[in-house]
N, C-alpha and C positions, 0 to 999 in steps of 0.2 A: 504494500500500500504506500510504502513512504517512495521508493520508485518512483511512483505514479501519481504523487502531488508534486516531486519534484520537475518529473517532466511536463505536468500541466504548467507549473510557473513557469517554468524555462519557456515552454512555450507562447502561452501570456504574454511574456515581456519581449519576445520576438518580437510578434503580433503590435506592440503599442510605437507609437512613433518616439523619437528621442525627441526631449525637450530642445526647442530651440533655444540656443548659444546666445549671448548677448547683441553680436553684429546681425544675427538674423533676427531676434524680436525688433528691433531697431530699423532693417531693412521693409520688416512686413507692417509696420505705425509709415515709416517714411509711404509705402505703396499705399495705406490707408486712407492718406491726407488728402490723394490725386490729387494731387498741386502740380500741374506741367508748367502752370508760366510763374515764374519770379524772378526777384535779382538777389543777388551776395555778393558779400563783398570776401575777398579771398588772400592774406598772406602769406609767403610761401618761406622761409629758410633752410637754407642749402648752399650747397659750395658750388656755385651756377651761375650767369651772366647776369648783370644785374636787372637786366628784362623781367627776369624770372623772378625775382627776389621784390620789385614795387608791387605795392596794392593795387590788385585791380576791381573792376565795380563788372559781374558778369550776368549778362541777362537772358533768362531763358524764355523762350515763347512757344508752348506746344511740344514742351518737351526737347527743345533744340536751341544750341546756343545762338540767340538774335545778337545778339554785341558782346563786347570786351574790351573795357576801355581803363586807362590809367586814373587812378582816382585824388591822383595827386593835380594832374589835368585838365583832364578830360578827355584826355586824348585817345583816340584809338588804340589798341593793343597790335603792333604788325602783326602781318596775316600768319606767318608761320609760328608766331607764339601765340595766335586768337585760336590755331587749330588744335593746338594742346589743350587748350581748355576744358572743363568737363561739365558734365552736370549732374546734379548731385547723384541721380541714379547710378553715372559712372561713377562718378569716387566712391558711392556701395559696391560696387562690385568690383573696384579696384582694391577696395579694402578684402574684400573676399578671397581675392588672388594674393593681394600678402600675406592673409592667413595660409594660404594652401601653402607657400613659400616656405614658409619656417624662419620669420627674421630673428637675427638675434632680440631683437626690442620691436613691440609693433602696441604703441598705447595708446586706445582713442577715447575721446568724448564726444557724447551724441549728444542733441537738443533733446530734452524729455517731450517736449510739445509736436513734435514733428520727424524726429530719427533721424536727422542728417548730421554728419560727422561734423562735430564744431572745431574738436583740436584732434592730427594725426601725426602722432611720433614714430618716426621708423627710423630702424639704425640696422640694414641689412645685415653688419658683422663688425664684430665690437673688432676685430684686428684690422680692418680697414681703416684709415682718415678720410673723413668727408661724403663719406657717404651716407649720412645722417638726413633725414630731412624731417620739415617739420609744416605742415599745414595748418592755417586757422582759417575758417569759415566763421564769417558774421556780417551782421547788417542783413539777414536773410529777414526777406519783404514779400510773402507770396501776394499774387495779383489773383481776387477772387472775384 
C-alpha cells in the first residue's frame, strides 16, 4: 500500500505545473496590463560608446518602437542605435535568455504595478572587466 501512495504523489506532482519563477509572474502582470503604446525613459551603464551610455526618452506605439530620442535634447537617437532599442516585451524576454545563460550576476527589479524590468544588473563573468552592464527603466507613461 505504501508503494502505491507513493506513486500516486509522485504522480500528482508530475501532473501539477511548476510554480512560476519571479521573471515569469512579472512577464505574465507585464502581458496582463496590454499596454502596447507608451514611453520610458531608459539609462544604460556599461563600458560602450557614449551613444549608449545618455538617457534616452523611447516611444512605443502598437507594440513597436515609434521614436528614440536623446532626453538631454531632444534629439533623435541615430538610426543604428534607434535599432537596438527594445520594448519592454523584448527586454522580458531578453531577461529570459540571461537567465537561460547562466551569468555570473543577473539582478533585477520589476515595477509591482505593471512587470517591467525597472533596474537590470548583469555581470556575465566576474573574471572579465567591463562586461558589467546595468539598465534602468523609468518615466514609464502608458498611453490609454
Amino acid at each position: 500500500m505504501k508503494y502505491f501512495t507513493v506513486a500516486v504523489l509522485a504522480w500528482l506532482s508530475a501532473c501539477s505545473t511548476p510554480p512560476l519563477n519571479v521573471h515569469q509572474q512579472n512577464q505574465a502582470l507585464w502581458a496582463q496590463q496590454r499596454v502596447s503604446s507608451y514611453q520610458y525613459e531608459i539609462d544604460v551603464v556599461c563600458f560602450c560608446p557614449i551613444d549608449f551610455r545618455r538617457s534616452k526618452r523611447i516611444t512605443v506605439v502598437d507594440g513597436e518602437i515609434a521614436s528614440a530620442v536623446f532626453v538631454d535634447n531632444n534629439e533623435p537617437v541615430p538610426q543604428a542605435l534607434a535599432q537596438q532599442q527594445k520594448t519592454i516585451a523584448q527586454w522580458l524576454d531578453d531577461i529570459a535568455r540571461m537567465q537561460a545563460d547562466g551569468p555570473a550576476l543577473l539582478e533585477i527589479e520589476y515595477d509591482t504595478e505593471f512587470g517591467y524590468p525597472r533596474v537590470i544588473n548583469s555581470d556575465y563573468s566576474i573574471d572579465i572587466a567591463d562586461d558589467e552592464l546595468q539598465v534602468t527603466i523609468h518615466n514609464f507613461n502608458p498611453s490609454r
